[in-house]
VOTI-672147 format. One line per 2 residues: number of its first residue (from 1); their letters; for each residue x, y, z of C-alpha. Coordinates in Angstrom, 3 decimals. Layout:
residues N
NUM> A> X/Y/Z  ... $
***
This chain:
residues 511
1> XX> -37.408/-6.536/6.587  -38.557/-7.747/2.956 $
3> XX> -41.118/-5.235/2.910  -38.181/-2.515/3.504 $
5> XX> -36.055/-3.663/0.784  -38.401/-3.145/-2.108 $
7> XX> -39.588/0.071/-1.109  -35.709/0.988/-0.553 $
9> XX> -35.114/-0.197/-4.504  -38.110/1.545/-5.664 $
11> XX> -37.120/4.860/-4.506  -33.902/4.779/-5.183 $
13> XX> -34.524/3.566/-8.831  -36.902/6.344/-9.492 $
15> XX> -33.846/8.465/-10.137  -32.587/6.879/-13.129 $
17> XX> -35.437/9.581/-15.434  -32.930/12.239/-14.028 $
19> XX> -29.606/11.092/-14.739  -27.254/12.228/-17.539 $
21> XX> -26.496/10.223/-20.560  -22.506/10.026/-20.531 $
23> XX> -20.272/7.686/-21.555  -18.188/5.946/-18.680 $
25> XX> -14.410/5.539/-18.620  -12.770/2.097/-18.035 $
27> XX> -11.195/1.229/-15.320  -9.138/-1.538/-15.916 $
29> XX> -6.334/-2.065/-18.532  -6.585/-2.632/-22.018 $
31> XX> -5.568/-5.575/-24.003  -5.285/-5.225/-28.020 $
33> XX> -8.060/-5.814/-30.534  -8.194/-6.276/-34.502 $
35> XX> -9.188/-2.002/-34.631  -8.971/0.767/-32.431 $
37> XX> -10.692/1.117/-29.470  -13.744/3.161/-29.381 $
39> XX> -13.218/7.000/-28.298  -13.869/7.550/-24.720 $
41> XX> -15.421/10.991/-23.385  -12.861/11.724/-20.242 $
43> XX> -14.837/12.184/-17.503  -13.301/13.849/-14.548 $
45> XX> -16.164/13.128/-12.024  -15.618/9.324/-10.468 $
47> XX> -18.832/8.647/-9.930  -20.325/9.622/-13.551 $
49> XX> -17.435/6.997/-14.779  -18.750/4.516/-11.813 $
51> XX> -21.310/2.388/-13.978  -19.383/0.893/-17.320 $
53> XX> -19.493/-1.879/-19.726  -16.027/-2.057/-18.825 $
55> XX> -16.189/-1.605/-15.051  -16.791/-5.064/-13.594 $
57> XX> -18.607/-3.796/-9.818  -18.145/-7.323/-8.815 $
59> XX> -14.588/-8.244/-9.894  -12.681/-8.561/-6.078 $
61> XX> -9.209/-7.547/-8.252  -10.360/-4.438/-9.615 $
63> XX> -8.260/-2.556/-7.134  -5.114/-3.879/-7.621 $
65> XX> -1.809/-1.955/-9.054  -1.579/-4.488/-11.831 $
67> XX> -3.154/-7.772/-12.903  -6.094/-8.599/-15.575 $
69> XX> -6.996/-7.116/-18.710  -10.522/-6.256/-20.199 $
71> XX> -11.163/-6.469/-23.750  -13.093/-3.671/-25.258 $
73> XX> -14.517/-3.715/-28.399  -15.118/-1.099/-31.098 $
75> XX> -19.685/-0.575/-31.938  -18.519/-1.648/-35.063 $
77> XX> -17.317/-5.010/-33.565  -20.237/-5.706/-31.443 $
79> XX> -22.426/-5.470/-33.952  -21.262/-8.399/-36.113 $
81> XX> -21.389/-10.566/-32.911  -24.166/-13.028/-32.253 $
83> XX> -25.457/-13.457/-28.686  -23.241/-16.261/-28.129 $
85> XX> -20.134/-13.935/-29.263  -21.362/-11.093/-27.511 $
87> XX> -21.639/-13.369/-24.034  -18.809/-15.374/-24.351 $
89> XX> -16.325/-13.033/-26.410  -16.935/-10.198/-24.305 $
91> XX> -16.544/-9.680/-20.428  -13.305/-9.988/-18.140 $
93> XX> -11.683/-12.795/-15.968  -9.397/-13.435/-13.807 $
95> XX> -7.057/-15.924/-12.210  -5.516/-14.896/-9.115 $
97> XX> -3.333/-17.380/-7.319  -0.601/-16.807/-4.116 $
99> XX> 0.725/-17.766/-1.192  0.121/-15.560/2.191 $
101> XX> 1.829/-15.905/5.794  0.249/-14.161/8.992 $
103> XX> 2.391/-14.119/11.984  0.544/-12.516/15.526 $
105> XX> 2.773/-12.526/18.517  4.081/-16.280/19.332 $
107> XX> 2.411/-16.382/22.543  -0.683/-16.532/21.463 $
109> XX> -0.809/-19.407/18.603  2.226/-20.413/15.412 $
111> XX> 1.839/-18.013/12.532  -0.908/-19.045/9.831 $
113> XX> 0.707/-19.955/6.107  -1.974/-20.517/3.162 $
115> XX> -2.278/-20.782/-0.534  -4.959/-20.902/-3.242 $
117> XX> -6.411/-19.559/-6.051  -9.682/-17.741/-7.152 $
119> XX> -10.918/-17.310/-10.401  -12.942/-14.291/-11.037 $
121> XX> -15.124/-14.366/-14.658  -18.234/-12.044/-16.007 $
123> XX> -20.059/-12.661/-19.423  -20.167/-9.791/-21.816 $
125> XX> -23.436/-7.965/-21.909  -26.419/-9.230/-24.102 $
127> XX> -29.462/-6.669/-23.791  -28.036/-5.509/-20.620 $
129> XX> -27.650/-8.448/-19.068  -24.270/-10.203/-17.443 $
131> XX> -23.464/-13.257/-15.216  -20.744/-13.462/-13.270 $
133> XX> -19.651/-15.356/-10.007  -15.757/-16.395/-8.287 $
135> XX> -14.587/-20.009/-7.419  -11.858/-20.415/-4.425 $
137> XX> -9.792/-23.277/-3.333  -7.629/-22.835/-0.536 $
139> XX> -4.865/-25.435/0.742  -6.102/-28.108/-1.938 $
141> XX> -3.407/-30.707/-0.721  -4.815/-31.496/2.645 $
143> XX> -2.103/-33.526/3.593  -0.011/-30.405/3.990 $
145> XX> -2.174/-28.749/6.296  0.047/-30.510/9.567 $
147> XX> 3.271/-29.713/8.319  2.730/-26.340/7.151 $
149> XX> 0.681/-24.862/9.870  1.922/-27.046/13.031 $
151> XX> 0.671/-27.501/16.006  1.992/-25.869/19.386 $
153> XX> 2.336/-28.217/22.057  1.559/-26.609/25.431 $
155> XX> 0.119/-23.130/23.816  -1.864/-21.378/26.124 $
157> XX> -4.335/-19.737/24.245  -4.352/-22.122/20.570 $
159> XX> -2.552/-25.050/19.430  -3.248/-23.893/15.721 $
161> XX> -3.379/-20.874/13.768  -6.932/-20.180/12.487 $
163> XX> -8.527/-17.720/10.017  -10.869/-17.470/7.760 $
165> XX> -9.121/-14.716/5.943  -5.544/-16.727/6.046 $
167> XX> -6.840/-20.138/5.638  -5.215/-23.052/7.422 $
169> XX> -7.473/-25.504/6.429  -8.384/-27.136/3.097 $
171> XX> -11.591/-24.664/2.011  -13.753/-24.513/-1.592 $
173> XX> -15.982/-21.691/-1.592  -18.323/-19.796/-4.159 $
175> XX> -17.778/-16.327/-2.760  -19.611/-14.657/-5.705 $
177> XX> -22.343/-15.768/-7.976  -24.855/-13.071/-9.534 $
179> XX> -26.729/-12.109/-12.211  -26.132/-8.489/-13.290 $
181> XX> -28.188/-5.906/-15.368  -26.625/-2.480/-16.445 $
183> XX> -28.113/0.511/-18.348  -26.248/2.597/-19.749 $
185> XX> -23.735/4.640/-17.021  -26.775/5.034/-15.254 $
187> XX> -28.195/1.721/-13.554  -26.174/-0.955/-12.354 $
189> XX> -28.353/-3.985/-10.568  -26.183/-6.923/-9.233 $
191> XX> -28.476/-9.949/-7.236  -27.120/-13.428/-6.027 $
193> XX> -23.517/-13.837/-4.312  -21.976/-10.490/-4.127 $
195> XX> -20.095/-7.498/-2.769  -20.668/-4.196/-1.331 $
197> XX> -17.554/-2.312/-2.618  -18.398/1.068/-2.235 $
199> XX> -20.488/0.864/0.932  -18.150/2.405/3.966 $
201> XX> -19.693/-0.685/6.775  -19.732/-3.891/4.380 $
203> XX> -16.173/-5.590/4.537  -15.378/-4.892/0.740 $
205> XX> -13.766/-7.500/-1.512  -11.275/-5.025/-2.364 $
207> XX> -9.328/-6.183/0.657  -7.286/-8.341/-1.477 $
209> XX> -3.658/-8.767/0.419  -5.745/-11.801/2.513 $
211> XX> -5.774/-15.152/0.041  -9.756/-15.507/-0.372 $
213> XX> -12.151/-12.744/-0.699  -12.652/-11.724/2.746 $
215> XX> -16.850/-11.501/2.914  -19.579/-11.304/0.170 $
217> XX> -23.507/-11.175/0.570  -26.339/-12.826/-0.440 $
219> XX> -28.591/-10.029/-1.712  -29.318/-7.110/-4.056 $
221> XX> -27.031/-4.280/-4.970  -28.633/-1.174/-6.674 $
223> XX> -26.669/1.303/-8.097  -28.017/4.733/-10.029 $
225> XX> -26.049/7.842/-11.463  -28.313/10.436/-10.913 $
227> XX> -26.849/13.162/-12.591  -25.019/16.476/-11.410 $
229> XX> -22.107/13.839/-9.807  -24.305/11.811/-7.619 $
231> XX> -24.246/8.100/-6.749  -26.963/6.532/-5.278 $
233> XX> -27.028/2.940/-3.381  -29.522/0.972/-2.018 $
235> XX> -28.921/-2.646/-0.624  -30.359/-5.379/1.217 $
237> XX> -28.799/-9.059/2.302  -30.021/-12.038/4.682 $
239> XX> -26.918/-13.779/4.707  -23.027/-13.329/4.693 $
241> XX> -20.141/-15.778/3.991  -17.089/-14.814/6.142 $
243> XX> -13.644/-15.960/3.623  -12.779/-19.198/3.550 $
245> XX> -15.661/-20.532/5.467  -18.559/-22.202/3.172 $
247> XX> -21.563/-21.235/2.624  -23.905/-17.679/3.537 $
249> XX> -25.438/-17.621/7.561  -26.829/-15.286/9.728 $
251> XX> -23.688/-14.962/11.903  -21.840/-11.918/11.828 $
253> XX> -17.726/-11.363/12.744  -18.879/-10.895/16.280 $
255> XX> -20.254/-14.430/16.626  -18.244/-15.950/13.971 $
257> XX> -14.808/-15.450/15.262  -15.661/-15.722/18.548 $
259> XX> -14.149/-12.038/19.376  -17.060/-11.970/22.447 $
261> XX> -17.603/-15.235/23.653  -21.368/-15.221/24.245 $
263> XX> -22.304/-13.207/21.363  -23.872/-16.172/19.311 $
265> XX> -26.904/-14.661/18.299  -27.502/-14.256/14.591 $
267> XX> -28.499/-11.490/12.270  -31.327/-11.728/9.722 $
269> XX> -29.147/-9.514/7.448  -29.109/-5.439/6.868 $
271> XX> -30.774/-2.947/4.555  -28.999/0.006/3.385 $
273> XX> -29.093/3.062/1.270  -26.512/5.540/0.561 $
275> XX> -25.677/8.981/-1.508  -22.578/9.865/-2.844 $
277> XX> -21.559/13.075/-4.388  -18.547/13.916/-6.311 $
279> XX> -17.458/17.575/-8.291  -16.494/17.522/-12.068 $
281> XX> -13.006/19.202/-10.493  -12.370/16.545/-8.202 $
283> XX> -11.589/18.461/-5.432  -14.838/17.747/-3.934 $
285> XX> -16.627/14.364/-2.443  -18.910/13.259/0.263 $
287> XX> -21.057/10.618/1.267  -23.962/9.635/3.832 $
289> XX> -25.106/6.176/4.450  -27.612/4.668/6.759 $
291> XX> -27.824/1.042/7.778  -30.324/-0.419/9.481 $
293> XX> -28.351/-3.865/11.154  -31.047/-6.836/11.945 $
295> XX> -30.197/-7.742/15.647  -27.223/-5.117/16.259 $
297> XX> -28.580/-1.587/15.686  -29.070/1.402/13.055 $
299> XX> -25.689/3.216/11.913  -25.727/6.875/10.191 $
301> XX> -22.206/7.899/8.856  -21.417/11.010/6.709 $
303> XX> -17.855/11.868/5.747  -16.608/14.313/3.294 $
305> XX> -13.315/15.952/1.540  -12.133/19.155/0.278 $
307> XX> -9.036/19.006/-1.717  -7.042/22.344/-2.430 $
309> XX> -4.910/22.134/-5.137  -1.973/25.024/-5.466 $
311> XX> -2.288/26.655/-8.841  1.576/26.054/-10.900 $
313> XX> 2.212/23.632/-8.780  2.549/19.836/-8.221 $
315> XX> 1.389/20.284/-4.005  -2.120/20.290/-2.556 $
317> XX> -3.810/20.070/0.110  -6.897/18.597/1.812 $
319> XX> -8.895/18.240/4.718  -11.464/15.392/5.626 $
321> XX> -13.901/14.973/8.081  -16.550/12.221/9.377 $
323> XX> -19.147/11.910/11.658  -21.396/8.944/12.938 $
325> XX> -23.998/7.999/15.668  -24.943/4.246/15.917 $
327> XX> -28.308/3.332/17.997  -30.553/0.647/18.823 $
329> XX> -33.334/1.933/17.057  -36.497/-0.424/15.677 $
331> XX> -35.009/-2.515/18.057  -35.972/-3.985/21.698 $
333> XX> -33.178/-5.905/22.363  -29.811/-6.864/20.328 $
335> XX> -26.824/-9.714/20.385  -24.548/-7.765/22.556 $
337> XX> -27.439/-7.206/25.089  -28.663/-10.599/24.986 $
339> XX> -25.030/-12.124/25.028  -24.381/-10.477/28.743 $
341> XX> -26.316/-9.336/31.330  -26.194/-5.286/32.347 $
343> XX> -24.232/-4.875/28.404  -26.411/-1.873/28.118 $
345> XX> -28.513/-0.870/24.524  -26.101/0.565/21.856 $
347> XX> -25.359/4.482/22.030  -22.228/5.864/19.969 $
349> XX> -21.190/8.720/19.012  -18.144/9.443/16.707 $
351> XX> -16.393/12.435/14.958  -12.800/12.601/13.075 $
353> XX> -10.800/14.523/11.336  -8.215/14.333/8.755 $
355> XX> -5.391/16.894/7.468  -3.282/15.898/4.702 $
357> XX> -0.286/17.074/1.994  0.076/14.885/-1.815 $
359> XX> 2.485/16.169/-4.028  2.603/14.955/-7.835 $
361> XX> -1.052/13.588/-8.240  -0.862/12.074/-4.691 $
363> XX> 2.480/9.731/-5.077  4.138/11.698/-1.928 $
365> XX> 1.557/12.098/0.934  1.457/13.040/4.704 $
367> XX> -1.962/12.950/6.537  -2.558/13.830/10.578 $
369> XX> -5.567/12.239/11.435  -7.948/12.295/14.939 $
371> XX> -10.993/10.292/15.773  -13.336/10.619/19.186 $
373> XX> -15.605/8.031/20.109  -18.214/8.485/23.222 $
375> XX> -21.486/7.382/24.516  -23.124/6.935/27.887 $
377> XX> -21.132/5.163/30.370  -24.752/3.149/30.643 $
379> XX> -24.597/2.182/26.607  -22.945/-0.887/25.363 $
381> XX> -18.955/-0.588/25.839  -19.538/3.079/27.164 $
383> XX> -20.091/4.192/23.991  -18.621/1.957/21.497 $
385> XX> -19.236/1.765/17.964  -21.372/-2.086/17.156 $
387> XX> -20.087/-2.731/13.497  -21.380/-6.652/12.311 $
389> XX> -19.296/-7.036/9.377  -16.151/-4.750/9.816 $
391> XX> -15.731/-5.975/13.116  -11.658/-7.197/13.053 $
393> XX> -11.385/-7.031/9.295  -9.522/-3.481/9.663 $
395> XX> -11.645/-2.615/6.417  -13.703/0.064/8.677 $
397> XX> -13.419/3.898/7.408  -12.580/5.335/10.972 $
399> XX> -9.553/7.586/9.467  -6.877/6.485/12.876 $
401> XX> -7.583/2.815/12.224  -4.438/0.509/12.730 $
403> XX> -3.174/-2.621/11.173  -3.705/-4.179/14.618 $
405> XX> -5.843/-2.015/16.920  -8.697/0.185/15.854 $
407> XX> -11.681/1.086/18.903  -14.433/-0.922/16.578 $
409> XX> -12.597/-3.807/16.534  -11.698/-3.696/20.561 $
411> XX> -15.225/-2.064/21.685  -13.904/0.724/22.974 $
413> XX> -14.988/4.530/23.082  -12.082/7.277/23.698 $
415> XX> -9.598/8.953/21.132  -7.134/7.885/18.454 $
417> XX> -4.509/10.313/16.815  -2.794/9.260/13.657 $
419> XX> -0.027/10.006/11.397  0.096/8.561/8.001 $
421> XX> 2.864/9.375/4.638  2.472/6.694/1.544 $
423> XX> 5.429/7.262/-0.619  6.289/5.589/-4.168 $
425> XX> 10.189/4.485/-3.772  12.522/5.978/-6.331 $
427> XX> 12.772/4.676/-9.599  10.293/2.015/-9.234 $
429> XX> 7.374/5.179/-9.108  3.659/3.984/-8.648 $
431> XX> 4.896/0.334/-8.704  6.037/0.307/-5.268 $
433> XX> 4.112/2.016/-2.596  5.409/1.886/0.992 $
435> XX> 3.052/3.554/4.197  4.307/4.303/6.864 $
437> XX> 1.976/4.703/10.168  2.108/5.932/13.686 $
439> XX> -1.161/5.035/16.038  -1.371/6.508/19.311 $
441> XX> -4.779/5.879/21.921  -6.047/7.981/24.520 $
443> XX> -8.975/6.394/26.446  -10.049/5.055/29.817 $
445> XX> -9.283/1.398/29.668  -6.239/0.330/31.770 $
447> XX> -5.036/-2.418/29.122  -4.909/-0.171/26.072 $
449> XX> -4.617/3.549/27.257  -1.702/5.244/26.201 $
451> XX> -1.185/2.400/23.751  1.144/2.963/20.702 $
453> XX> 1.459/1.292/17.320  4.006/1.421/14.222 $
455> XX> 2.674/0.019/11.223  5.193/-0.749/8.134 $
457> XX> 3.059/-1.133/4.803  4.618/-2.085/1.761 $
459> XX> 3.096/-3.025/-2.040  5.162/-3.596/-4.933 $
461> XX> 3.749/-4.448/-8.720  6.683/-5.800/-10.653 $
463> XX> 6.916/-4.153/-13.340  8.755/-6.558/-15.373 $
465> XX> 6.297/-9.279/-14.407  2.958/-8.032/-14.931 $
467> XX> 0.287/-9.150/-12.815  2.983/-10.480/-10.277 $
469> XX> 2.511/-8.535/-6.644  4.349/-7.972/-3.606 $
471> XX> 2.467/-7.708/-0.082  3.858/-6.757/3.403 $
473> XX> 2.742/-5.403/6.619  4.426/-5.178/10.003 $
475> XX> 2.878/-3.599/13.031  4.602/-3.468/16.380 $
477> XX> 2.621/-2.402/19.315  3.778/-0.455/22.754 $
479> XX> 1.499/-0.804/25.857  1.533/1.201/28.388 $
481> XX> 3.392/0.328/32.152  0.227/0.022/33.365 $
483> XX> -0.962/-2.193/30.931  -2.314/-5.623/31.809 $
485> XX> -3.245/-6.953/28.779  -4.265/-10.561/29.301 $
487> XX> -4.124/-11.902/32.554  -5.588/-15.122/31.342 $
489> XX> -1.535/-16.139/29.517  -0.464/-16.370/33.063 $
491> XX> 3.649/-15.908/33.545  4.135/-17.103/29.591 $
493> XX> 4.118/-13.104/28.784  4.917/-9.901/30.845 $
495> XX> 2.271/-7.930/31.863  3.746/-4.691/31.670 $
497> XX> 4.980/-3.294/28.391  3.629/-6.016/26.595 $
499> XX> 4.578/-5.783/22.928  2.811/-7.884/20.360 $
501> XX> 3.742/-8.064/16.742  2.178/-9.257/13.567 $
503> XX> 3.650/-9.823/10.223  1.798/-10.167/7.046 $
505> XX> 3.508/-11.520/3.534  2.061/-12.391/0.872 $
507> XX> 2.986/-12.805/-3.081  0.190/-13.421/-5.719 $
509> XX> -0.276/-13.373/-9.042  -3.441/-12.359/-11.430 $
511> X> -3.624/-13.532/-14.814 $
***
C-alpha cells in the first residue's frame, strides 16, 4: 500500500514541467488593506484558478454563501514583511459557531439538538510553505447533554439520539492539522489531518449544514495544474476520523455507525488518483477517478457535462452524464464478505443521466435526473455500489441521491428518477436559495420499491448580518402498500404506507 502511494505522487508530480504559469483568482471575499489590491488575470477555466495563495484547499467554510474574509496583499506589501509578518500577517481564519437540530421519524429515537464551534486558521506562505489545522468543541457544558437531548423511555429501537455528524455528546476534536506547500497555481501538496474536497468518493468537508466537519484523513493530498485546463489528484490515507468522534481509525461508515451489524472489519486506508478537465468557455468539464479501497474493493467513476448556452439570452442548457463499475479487485476477500456468510464478492455497475435548464447564470434551475444500478444477483447486494466513506453521509455524486434515501447508502441495485429546481426567492436574490426535490425508486426490494420522497431545501445568508446563515431541510418519504419496512418496531408503526420524516435546522455563524 506504501509502496503504491509514492509511485502514485511521483507520477502525478511529473506534470508540474508542463503546466502554464497563470495567475489564480481568489475565491473568497476581500477585506480592505492600506493600497489596492494587486490586479488579478480573470481566468474563466476553474481549475487553472484551483491552486491560489488565496484559495485555502483545506478551509471546511470555503463553500459557504457568506462568512470569512481573506486578506490579500499588494507584491509591494509582501515584500517589506519579515518571515514572522509574512506567516502570521498573512493567511485566513475562521470562527464558525451554531446550533443544529436533526429530527428522524419519532419512532425510531427523540430528535438530536447540538452546538459548538470550530475554528478554522492557515499561516500565510513563507517560501511556499503554510500550516494550517481546525479545533472543534461540541456540547462543551456537559451537564446539558440530559436535558437537551432526553432520553425515551420505552423506545424500541434507541433511548437517545446519536450522531457523529449532530453531536449529542460533549466532543473535542482536531479534525484538521497539516502542513501545506504551494507553487505557484501549479502544485498544491497538503500532508497531516486533512480533506479530500474535490475527490467525488471522500465525504468532503464542504458538507457544512452538520455542526462539526463531517470526516477528514490522515494522509497526503497532491494537487497539479497541468496546463490546457487539467487538474490532476493523487491521494493516499491510513486513517479517517468520522465528525465528532476523536481521533483517526481504520473503521469506515459501514462499521462505524453500525449501518450492517457485522461489518466490523477495518480498512488500512485508500489510494487514489484522479483527472479533471475543464474548457476556458466553461461549458465544458469532466472527470475520472479511480480508488483503490483497502478491505472493500476498487471503484472507477467518470462523469462529465456539456453546458449549452443560448446566444442573446439569459437561458441554457445542459446535459450530464456518469458512469461507474466498483470490483473486488487486488482483493481475496473484503468486510462485507467476511461480515456474512454467502454476501457474495463486490460487482456494480452504474450509469446516470442528467438533463437540466438555469436561467440568469444558474439562479433559476430545473434538472431531470436518472440513475441505474446492477450487478450479478451472485455479487454483494445484487449489485450494489460498496462506498467506505460516503456510505449515509448523502455527500455521494450519484445525480438521484435523496436527503434520506439514496441506493449506496441502503445497498441496493435498481433505478432512481429525479427531479430537481433550486430557485433564489425574490428580492433576497443569491442570498436565499430554496431546492425543491422529488425522488422516486424502481427496484426489486419489497420494503423500498416504488418508494417516493419530497425533499424541501432551504439556505438563506442574511444579508444584513454577514456571516450569519440559515439551514433547513425536510424530507417526507411515501412507501409503497406493500412495503414492510421494519418488522423488528413491532405494532409501534404501520407496516404499510409507512411514512418517515426528518427535519434538519440549523443557524451558524462564521466570523
Amino acid at each position: 500500500m506504501k509502496k503504491l502511494v509514492y509511485i502514485l505522487l511521483s507520477a502525478i508530480s511529473s506534470y508540474s514541467a508542463f503546466a502554464d504559469n497563470v495567475e489564480s483568482t481568489p475565491i473568497m471575499s476581500v477585506s480592505s488593506s492600506l493600497e489596492s489590491a494587486p490586479a488579478v488575470v480573470k481566468v474563466n477555466n476553474p481549475n487553472a484558478s484551483f491552486i491560489g495563495s488565496y484559495n485555502y484547499y483545506q478551509n471546511p467554510y470555503n463553500g459557504m454563501l457568506t462568512g470569512g474574509g481573506t486578506l490579500q496583499l499588494t507584491e509591494s506589501q509582501i515584500a517589506k514583511q519579515n518571515w514572522a509578518e509574512k506567516l502570521f500577517a498573512g493567511g485566513t481564519y475562521n470562527v464558525f459557531s451554531g446550533v443544529v437540530y436533526n429530527q428522524w421519524d419519532g419512532y425510531y429515537q427523540s430528535a438530536g439538538k447540538g452546538y459548538g464551534s470550530t475554528i478554522f486558521g492557515q499561516t500565510g506562505q513563507l517560501g511556499g510553505f503554510s500550516i494550517g489545522g481546525a479545533f472543534s468543541a461540541m456540547n462543551p457544558i456537559g451537564a446539558l447533554n440530559d436535558q437537551i437531548n432526553p432520553i425515551i423511555p420505552n423506545s424500541p429501537v434507541s433511548n437517545r439520539y446519536q450522531s457523529a455528524y449532530v453531536p449529542t455528546f460533549t466532543s473535542y476534536t482536531l479534525p484538521e492539522l497539516f502542513l501545506e506547500y504551494q507553487y505557484q497555481n501549479i502544485v498544491n501538496v497538503d500532508i497531516g489531518y486533512i480533506d479530500f474536497g474535490n475527490s467525488p468518493w471522500l465525504s468532503g468537508n464542504m458538507y457544512y449544514s452538520n455542526m462539526p466537519v463531517p470526516t477528514s484523513y490522515q494522509g497526503i493530498n497532491v494537487n497539479v495544474y497541468a496546463g490546457g485546463g487539467w487538474l490532476l489528484t493523487a491521494l493516499g490515507f491510513n486513517a479517517a476520523q468520522n465528525g465528532a468522534e476523536p481521533g483517526f481509525v481504520g473503521v469506515t461508515n459501514y462499521n462505524w455507525l453500525a449501518q450492517q451489524p457485522g461489518y466490523n472489519n477495518n480498512s488500512n486506508g485508500t489510494v487514489a488518483i484522479g483527472a479533471q478537465y475543464a474548457d476556458n468557455s466553461g461549458n465544458y468539464n469532466a472527470r475520472i477517478w479511480g480508488y483503490q479501497f483497502d478491505n472493500y474493493g476498487t471503484l472507477l467513476y467518470g462523469d462529465g457535462n456539456i453546458n449549452f448556452p443560448i446566444a442573446n439570452s439569459k437561458h441554457s442548457f445542459s446535459i450530464a452524464g456518469q458512469l461507474l463499475s466498483d470490483q473486488q479487485w487486488f482483493q481475496s476477500s473484503n468486510a462485507m464478505t467476511n461480515a456474512a456468510s454467502g454476501a457474495g464478492n463486490i460487482q456494480s455497475y452504474a450509469a446516470g443521466i442528467n438533463l437540466g435548464w438555469a436561467y440568469d447564470k444558474n439562479l433559476w434551475q430545473v434538472n431531470i435526473m436518472a440513475d441505474t444500478m446492477w450487478g450479478p444477483s451472485d455479487a454483494w447486494g445484487g449489485g450494489a455500489i460498496v462506498s467506505p466513506y460516503t456510505q449515509a453521509l448523502q455527500v455521494d455524486p450519484i445525480f438521484t441521491e435523496a436527503w434520506s434515501y439514496n441506493m449506496v447508502t441502503q445497498g441496493q441495485p435498481g433505478n432512481m428518477y429525479k427531479l430537481q429546481g433550486q430557485y433564489a426567492l425574490g428580492w433576497w436574490g443569491q442570498n436565499l436559495l430554496f431546492r425543491p426535490v422529488f425522488v422516486y425508486v424502481d427496484n426489486n426490494n419489497l420494503a423500498t420499491n416504488g418508494l417516493q420522497e419530497l425533499d424541501l431545501i432551504l439556505e438563506y445568508a442574511i444579508p444584513q448580518v454577514p456571516g450569519l446563515n440559515i439551514f433547513g431541510a425536510f424530507a417526507q418519504q411515501w412507501y409503497s402498500t406493500n412495503a414492510n419496512t421494519n418488522p423488528t418496531l413491532g405494532s409501534t408503526v404501520p407496516q404499510n404506507n409507512f411514512q418517515p420524516i426528518e427535519i434538519q435546522a440549523s443557524i451558524f455563524y462564521t466570523w
